[in-house]
KOLTILUM-819620 format. One line per field, with one value per residue: residue number from 1; x, y, z negated of N, C-alpha, C in turn; residue in one letter. Coordinates in steps of 0.02 Angstrom, whole numbers. Layout:
residues N
nr: c(NUM;...) .
npx: c(X;...) .
npy: c(Y;...) .
npz: c(Z;...) .
capx: c(X;...) .
capy: c(Y;...) .
capz: c(Z;...) .
cpx: c(X;...) .
cpy: c(Y;...) .
cpz: c(Z;...) .
rest: c(A;...) .
//
This chain:
residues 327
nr: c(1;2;3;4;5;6;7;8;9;10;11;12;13;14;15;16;17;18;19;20;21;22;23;24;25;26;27;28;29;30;31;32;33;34;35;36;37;38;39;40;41;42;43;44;45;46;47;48;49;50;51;52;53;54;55;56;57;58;59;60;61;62;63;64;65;66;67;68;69;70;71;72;73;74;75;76;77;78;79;80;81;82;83;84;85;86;87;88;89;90;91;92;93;94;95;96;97;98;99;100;101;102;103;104;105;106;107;108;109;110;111;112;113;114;115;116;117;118;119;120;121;122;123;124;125;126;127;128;129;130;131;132;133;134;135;136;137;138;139;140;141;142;143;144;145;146;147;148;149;150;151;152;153;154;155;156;157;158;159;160;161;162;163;164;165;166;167;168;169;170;171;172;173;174;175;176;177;178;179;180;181;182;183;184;185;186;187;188;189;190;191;192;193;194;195;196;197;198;199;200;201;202;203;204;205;206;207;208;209;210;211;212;213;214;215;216;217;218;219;220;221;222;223;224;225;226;227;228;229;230;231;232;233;234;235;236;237;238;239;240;241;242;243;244;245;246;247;248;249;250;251;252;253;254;255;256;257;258;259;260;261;262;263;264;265;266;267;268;269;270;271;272;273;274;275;276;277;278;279;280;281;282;283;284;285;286;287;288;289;290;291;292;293;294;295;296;297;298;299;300;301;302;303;304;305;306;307;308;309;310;311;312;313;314;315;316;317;318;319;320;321;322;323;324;325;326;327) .
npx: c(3891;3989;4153;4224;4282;4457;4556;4714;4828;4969;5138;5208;5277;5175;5160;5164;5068;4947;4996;4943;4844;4771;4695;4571;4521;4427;4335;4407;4456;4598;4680;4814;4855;4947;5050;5158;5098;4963;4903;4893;4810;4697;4673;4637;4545;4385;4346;4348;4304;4332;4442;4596;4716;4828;4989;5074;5045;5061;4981;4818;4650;4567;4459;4455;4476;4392;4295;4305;4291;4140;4096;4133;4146;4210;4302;4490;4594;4763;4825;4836;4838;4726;4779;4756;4680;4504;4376;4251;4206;4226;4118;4006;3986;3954;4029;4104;4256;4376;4524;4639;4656;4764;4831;4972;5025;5084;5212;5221;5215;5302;5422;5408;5438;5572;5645;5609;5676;5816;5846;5835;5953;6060;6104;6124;6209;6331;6347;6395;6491;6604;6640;6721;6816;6812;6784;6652;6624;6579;6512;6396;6271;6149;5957;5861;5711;5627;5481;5479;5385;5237;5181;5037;4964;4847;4743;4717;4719;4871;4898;4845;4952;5056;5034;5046;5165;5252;5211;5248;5374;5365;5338;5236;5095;4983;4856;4801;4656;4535;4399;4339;4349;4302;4406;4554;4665;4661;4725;4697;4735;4819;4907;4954;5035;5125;5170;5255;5370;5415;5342;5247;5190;5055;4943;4808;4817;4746;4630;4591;4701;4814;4965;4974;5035;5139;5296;5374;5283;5300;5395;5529;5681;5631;5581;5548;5435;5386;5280;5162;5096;5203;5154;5076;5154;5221;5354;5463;5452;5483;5623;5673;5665;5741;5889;5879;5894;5788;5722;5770;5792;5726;5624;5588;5474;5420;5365;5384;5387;5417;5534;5654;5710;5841;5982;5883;5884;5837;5916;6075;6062;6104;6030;5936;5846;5806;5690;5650;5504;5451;5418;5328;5340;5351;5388;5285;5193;5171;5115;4991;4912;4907;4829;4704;4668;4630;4547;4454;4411;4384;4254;4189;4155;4063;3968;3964;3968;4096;4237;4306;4250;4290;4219;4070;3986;3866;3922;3902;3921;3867;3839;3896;3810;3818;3723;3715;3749;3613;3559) .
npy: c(6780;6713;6665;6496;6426;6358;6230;6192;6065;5998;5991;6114;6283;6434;6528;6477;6391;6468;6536;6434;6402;6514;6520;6501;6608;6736;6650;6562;6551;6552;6448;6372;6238;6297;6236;6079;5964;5852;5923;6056;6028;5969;6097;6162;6129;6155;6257;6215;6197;6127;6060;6018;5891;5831;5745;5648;5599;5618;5696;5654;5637;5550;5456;5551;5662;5715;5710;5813;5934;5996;6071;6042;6006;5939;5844;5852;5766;5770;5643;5480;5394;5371;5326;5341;5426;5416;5337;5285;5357;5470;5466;5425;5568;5627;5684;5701;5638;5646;5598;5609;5522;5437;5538;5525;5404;5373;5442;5321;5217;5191;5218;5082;5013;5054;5012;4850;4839;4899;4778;4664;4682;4717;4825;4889;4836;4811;4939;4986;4879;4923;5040;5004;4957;4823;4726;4646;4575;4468;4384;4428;4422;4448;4473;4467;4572;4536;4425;4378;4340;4436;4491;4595;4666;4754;4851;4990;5153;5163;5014;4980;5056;5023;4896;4919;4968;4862;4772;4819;4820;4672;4584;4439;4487;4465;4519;4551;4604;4654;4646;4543;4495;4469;4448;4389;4443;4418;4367;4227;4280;4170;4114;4208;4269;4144;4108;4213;4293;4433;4514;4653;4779;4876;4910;4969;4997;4936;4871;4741;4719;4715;4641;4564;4515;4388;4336;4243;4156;4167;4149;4054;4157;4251;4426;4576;4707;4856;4984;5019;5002;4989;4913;4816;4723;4600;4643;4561;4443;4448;4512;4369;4329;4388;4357;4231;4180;4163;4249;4333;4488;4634;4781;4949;5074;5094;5090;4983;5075;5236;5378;5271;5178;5186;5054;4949;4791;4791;4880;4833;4740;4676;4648;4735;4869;5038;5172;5339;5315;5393;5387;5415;5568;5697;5836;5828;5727;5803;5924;5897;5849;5961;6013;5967;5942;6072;6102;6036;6073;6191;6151;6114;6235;6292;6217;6121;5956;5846;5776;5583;5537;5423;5383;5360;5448;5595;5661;5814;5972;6005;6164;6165;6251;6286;6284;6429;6450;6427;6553) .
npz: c(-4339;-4463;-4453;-4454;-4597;-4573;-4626;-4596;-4598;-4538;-4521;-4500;-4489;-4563;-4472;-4329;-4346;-4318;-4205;-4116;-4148;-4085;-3948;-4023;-4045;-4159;-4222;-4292;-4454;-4523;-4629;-4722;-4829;-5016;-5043;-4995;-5047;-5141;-5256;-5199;-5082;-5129;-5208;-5106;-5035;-5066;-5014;-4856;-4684;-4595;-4541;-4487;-4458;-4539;-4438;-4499;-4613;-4746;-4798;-4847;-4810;-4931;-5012;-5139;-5096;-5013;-5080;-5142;-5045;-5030;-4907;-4801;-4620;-4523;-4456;-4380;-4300;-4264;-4168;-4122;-4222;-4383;-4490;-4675;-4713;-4757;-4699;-4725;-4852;-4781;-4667;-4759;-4824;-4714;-4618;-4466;-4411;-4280;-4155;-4048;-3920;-3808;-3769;-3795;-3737;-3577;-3636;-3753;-3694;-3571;-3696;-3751;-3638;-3601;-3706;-3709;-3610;-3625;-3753;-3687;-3590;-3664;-3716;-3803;-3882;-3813;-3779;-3910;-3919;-3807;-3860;-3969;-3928;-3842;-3717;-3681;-3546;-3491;-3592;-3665;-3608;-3545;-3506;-3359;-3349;-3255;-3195;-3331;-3451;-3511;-3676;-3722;-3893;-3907;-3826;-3791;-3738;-3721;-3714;-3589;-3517;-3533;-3494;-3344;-3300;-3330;-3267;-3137;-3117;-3115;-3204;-3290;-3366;-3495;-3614;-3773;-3859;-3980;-3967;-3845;-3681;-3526;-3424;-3330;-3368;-3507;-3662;-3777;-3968;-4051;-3925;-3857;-3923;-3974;-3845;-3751;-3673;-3712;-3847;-3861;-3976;-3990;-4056;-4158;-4338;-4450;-4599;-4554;-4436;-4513;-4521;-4429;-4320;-4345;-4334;-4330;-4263;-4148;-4000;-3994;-3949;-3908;-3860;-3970;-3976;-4064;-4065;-4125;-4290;-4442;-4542;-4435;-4404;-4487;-4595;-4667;-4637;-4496;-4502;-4571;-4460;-4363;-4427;-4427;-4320;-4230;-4163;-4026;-4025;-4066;-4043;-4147;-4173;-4284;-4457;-4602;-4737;-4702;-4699;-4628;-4777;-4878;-4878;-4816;-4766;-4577;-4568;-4549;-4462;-4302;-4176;-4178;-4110;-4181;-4201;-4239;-4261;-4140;-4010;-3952;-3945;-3867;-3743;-3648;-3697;-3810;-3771;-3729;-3810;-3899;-3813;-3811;-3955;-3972;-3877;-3942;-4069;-4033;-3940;-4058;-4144;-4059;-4075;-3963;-3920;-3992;-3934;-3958;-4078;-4197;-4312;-4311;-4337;-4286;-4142;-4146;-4215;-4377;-4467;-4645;-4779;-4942;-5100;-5186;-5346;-5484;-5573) .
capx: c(3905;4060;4230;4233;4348;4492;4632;4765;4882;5008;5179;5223;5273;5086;5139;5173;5003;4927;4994;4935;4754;4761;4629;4516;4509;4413;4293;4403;4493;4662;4720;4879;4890;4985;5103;5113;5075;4918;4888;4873;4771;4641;4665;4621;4471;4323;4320;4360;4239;4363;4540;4669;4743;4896;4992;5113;5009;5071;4901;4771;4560;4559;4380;4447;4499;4332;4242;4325;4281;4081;4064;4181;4107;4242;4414;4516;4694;4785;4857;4793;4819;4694;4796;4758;4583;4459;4339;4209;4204;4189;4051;3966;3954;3926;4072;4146;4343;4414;4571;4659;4673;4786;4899;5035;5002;5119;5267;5237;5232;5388;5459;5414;5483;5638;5682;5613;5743;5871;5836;5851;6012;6086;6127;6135;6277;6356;6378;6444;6586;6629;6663;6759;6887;6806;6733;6634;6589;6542;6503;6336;6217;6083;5935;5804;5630;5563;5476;5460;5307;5253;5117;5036;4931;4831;4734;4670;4742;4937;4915;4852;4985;5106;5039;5052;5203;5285;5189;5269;5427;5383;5326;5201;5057;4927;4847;4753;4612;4495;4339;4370;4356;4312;4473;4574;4725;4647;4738;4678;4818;4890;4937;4981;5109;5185;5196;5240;5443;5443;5277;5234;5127;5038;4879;4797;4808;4687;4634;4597;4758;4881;4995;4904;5081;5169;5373;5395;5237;5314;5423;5618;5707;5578;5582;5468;5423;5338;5270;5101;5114;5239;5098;5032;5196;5248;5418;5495;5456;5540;5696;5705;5668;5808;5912;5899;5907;5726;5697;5824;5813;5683;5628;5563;5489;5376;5417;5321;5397;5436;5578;5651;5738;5924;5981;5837;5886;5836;5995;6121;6043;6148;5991;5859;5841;5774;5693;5621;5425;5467;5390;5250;5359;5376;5362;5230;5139;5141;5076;4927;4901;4893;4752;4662;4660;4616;4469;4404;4406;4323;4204;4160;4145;4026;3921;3938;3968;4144;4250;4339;4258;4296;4176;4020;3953;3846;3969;3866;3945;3845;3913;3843;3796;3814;3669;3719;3720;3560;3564) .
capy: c(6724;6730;6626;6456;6426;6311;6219;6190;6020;5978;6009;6173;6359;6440;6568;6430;6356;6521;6564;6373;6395;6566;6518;6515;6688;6764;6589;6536;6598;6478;6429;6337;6232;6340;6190;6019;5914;5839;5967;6096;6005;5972;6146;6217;6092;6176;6328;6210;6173;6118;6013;5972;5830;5809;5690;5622;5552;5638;5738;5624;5636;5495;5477;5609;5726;5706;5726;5891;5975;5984;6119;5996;5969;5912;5836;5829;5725;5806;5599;5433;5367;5386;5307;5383;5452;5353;5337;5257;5425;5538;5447;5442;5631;5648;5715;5665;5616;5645;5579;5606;5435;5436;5593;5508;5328;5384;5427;5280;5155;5201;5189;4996;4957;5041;4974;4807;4822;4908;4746;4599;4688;4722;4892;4916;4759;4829;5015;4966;4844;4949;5092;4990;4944;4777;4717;4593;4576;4391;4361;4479;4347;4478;4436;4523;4567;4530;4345;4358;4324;4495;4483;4673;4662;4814;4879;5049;5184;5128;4949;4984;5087;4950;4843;4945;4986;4797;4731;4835;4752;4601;4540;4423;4508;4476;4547;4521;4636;4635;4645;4481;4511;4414;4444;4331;4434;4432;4293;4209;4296;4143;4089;4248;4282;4094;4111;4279;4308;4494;4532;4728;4792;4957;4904;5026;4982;4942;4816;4684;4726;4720;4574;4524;4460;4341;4342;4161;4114;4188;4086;4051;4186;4309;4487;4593;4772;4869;5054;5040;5026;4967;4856;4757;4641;4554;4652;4524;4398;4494;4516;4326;4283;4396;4321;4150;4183;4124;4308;4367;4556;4688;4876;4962;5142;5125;5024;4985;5137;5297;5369;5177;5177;5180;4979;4926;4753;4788;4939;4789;4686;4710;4652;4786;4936;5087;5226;5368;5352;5468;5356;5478;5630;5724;5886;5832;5723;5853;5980;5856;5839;6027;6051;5906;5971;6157;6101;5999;6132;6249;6132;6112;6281;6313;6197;6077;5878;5832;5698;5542;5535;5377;5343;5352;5525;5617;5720;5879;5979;6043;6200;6159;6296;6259;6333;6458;6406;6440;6603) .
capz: c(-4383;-4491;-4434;-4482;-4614;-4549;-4665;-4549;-4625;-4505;-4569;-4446;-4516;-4544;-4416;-4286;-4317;-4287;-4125;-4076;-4125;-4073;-3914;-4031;-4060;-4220;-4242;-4370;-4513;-4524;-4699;-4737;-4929;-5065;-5027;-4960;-5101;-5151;-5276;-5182;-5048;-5205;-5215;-5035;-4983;-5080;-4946;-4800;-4648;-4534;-4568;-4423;-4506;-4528;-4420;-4541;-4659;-4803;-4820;-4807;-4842;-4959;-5050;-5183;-5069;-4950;-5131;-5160;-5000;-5009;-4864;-4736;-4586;-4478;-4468;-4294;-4335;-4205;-4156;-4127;-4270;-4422;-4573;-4716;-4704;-4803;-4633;-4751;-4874;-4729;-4675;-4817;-4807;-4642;-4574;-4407;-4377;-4203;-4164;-4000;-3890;-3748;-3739;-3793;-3687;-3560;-3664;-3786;-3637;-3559;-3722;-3740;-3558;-3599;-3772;-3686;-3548;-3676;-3793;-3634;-3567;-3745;-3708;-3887;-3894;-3755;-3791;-3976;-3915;-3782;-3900;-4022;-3865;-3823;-3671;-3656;-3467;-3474;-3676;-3676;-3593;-3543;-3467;-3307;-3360;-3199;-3193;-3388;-3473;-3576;-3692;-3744;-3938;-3909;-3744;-3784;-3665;-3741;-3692;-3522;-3474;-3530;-3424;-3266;-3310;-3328;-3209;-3089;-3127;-3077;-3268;-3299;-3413;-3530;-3690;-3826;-3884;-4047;-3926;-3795;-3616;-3453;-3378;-3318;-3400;-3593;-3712;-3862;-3998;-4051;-3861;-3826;-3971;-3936;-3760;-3728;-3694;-3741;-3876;-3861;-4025;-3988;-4095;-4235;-4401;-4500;-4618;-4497;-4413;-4558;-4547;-4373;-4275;-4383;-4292;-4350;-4233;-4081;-3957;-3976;-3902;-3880;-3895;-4028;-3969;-4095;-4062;-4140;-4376;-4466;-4560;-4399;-4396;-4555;-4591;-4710;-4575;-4444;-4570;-4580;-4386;-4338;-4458;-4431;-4243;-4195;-4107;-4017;-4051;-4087;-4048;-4196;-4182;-4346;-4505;-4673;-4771;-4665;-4664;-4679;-4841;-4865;-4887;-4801;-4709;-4536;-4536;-4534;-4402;-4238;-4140;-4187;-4098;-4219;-4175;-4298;-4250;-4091;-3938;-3916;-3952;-3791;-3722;-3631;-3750;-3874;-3729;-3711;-3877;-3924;-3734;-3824;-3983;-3965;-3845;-3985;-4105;-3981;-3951;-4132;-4187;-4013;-4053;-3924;-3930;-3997;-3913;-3977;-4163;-4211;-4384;-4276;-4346;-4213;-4119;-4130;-4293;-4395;-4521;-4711;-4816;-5014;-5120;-5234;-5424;-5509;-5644) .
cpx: c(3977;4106;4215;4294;4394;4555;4656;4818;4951;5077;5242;5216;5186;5100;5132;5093;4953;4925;4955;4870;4746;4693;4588;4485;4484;4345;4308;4439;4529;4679;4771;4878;4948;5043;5085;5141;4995;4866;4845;4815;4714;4618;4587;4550;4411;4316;4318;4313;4250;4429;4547;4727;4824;4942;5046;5104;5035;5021;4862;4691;4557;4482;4380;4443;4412;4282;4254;4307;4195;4044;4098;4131;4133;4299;4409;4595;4710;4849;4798;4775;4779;4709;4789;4683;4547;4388;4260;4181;4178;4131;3995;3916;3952;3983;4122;4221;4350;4481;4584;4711;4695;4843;4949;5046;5073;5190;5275;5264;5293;5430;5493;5441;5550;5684;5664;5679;5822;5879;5855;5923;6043;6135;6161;6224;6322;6385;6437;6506;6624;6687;6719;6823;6894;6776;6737;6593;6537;6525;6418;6253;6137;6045;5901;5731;5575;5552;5462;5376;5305;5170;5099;4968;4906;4803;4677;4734;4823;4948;4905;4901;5048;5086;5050;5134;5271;5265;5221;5350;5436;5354;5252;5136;5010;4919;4809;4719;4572;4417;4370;4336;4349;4342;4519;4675;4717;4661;4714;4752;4859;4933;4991;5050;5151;5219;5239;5349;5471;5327;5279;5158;5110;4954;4874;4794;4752;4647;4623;4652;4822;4914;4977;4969;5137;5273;5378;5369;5271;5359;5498;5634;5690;5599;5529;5489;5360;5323;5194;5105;5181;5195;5064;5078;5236;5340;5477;5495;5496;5601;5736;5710;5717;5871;5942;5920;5836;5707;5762;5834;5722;5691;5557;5545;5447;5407;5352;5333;5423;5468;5624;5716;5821;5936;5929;5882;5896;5914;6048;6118;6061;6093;5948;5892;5788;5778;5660;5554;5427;5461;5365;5268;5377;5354;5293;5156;5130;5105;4997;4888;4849;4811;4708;4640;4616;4516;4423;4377;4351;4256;4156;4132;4068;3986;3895;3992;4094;4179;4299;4346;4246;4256;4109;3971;3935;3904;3968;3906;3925;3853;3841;3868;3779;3759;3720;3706;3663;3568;3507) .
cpy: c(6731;6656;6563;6444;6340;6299;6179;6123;5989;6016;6054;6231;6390;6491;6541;6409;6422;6529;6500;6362;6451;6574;6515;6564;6706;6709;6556;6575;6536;6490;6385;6311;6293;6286;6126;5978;5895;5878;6022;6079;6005;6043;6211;6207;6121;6225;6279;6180;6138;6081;6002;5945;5848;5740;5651;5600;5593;5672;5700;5648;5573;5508;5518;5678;5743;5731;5808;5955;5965;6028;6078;5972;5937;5905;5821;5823;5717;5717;5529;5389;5400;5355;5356;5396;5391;5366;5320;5349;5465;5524;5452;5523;5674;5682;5665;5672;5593;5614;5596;5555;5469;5490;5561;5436;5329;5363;5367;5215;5145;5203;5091;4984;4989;5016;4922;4790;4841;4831;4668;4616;4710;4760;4910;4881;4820;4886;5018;4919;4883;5011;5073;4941;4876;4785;4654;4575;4504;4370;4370;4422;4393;4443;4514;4514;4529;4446;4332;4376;4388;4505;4565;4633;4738;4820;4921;5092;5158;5057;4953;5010;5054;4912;4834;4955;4894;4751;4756;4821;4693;4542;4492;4427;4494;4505;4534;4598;4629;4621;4591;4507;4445;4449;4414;4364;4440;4339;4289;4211;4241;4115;4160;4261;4209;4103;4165;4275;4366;4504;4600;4741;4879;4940;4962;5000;4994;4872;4754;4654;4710;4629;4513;4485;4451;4305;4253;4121;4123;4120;4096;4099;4257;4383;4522;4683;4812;4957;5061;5039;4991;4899;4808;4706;4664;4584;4606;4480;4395;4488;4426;4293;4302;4368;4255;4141;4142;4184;4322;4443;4588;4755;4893;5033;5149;5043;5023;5045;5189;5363;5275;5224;5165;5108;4956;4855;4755;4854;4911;4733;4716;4719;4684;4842;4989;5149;5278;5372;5409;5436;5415;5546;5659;5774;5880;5807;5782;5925;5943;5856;5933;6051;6029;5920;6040;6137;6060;6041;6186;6214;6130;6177;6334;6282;6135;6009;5883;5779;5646;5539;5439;5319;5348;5393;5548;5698;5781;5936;6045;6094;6161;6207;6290;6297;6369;6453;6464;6487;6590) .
cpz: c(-4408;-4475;-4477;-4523;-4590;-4574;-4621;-4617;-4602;-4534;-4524;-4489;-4481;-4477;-4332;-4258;-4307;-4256;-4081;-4068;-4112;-4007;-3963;-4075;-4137;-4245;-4273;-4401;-4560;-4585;-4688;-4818;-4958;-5063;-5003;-5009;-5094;-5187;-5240;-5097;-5096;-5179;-5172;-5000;-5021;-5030;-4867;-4768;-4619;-4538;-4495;-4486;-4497;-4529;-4446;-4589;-4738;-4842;-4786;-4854;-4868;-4997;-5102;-5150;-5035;-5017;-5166;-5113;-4979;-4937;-4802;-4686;-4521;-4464;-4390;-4337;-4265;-4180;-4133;-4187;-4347;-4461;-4613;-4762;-4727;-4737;-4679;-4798;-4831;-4692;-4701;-4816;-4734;-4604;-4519;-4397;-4322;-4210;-4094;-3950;-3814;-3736;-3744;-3741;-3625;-3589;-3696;-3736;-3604;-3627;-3738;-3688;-3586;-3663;-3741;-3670;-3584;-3733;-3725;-3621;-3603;-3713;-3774;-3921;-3879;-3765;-3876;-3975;-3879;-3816;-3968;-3979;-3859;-3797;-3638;-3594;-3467;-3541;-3687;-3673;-3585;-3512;-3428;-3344;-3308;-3210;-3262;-3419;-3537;-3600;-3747;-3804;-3940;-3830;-3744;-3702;-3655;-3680;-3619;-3492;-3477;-3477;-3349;-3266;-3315;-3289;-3143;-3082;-3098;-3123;-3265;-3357;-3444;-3584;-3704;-3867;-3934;-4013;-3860;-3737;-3564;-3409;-3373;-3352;-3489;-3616;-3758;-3885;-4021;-3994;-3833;-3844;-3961;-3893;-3712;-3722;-3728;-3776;-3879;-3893;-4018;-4005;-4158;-4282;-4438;-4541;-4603;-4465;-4450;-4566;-4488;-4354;-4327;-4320;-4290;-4297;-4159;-4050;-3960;-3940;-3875;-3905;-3943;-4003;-4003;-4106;-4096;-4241;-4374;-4499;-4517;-4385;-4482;-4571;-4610;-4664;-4512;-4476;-4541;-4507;-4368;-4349;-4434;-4325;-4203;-4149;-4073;-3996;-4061;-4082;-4111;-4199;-4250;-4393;-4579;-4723;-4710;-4692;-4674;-4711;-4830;-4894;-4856;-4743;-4647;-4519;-4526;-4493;-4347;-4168;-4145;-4170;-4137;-4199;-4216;-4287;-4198;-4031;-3905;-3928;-3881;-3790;-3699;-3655;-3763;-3826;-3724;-3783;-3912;-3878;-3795;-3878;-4007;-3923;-3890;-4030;-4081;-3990;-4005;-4150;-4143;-4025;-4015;-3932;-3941;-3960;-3958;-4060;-4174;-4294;-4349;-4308;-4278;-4219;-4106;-4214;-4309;-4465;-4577;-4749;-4891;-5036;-5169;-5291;-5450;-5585;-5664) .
rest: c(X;X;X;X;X;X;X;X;X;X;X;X;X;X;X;X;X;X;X;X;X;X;X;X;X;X;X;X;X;X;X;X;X;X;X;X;X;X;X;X;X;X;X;X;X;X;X;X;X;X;X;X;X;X;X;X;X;X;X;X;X;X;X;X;X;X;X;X;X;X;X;X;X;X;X;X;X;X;X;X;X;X;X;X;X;X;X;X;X;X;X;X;X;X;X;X;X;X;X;X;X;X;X;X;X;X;X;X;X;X;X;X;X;X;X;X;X;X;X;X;X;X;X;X;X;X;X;X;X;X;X;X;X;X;X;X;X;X;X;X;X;X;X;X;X;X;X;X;X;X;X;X;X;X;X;X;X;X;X;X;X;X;X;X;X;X;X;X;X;X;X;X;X;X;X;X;X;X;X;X;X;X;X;X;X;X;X;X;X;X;X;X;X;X;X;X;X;X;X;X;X;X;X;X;X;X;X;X;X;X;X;X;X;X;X;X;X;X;X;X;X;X;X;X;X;X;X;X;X;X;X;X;X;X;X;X;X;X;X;X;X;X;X;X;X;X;X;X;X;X;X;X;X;X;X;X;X;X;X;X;X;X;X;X;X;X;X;X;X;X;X;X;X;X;X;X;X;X;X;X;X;X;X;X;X;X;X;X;X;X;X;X;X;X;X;X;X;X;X;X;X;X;X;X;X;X;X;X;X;X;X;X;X;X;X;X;X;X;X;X;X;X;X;X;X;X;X) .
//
């Protein structure tokens, strides 16, 4: 059987992504776009069987792209998140989108506790007066996590590992899920986002999601920890809670434009911690990522059941063979 062809999108030198799908020996036959534009995406998808997404959203399967590639029979978006991708489109023609849930869960989680705990003990304050040859020992007014009430919006593998993770602290936890739960730690979201002293957003985006936690609704004082879009809290809202002093700070690793924009508001707010979208960046994520990856791929091109396709295509993938135009 001849090599599946496989357009490679991720935004890595092609010889890079070579050596990375290199397990899978002479079963495919790796392409790279003629550039990374849209254009040349257009370009590349009539030969392709196979896409690894790319996790920066800049190349996405929107319903033109998905209509340009009639031989496609399977995307893997080497992340968890699936912005971009027209899920409905690829449907349509039958092709299944993987995504890879959990490698990063780890790293992202320990990021939220320590921008939390960086954000209560205004580390951020703290290191910036220090350095400008003030010190304020008694001015700062930090607070302890432990004993505080921490409410997680999200509880795929992310949110769980928040919760183990702040509960072992000492914190008081619940969350709020899109699917409700008989557990005695699942809140109804507007109690949760009131009540909550520190809110931690590691939810997926998506049009349900967009605009879900409202800053204004939260509780005096509270913190806002946001590692999951930029689109699931209200930015402009945020802007004016910090502002007026109804939050008292914020961690930010994702934002509504990416890279954020030069003048953007939140760069002159003393209480927001900003981070470039780099929670889930780690050695070891990205080692998990790549296992997780590669064995999906394999899987696919063997034949046998895919994991973690998220449009509810059967996970079996099957190649399609165009007819030949009619002389």
């Amino acid at each position: 059987m001849s090599p599946w062809n496989l357009l490679a999108l991720p935004p890595l030198p092609e010889e890079l992504i070579r050596r990375l799908l290199a397990p899978l020996g002479d079963r495919v036959a790796v392409r790279v776009p003629a550039a990374r534009d849209r254009a040349a995406l257009l370009a590349a998808l009539p030969e392709a069987e196979i896409v690894l997404g790319d996790w920066t959203g800049a190349l996405v399967l929107d319903a033109e792209a998905v209509g340009a590639a009639p031989r496609l029979a399977f995307v893997q978006q080497p992340s968890v998140g699936v912005d971009g991708h027209d899920l409905a489109a690829l449907t349509a023609a039958g092709v299944p989108l993987a995504n890879t849930p959990g490698v990063s869960a780890v790293a992202v989680s320990e990021w939220c506790l320590a921008a939390a705990m960086s954000l209560a003990r205004k580390l951020g304050v703290a290191d910036a007066a220090v350095r400008a040859g003030e010190w304020p020992q008694q001015g700062l007014q930090p607070r302890e996590l432990h004993g505080r009430r921490v409410g997680i919006v999200g509880y795929g593998p992310i949110g769980v590992s928040c919760a183990r993770l702040f509960r072992a602290l000492g914190c008081e936890v619940s969350y709020w899920t899109r699917t409700p739960r008989a557990d005695p730690g699942y809140t109804d979201l507007d109690a949760l986002v009131a009540g909550s002293d520190v809110v931690v957003v590691v939810i997926a985006l998506s049009d349900e999601t967009r605009g879900l936690v409202d800053p204004a609704r939260m509780k005096r004082g509270a913190l806002l920890v946001n590692a999951a879009r930029g689109g699931v809290v209200d930015q402009g809202a945020l802007v004016t809670a910090l502002r007026e002093g109804h939050l008292d700070g914020a961690a930010l690793d994702v934002f509504d434009v990416e890279p954020l924009p030069a003048g953007d508001p939140l760069r002159d707010l003393p209480n927001v911690l900003l981070s470039p979208h780099a929670a889930g960046v780690t050695p070891e994520a990205s080692g998990r990522l790549l296992t997780v990856t590669v064995e999906n791929l394999a899987a696919a091109v063997e034949g046998r059941e895919v994991d973690s396709v998220v449009n509810g295509v059967t996970p079996v993938i099957l190649r399609k063979f165009t007819q030949s135009p009619v002389t």
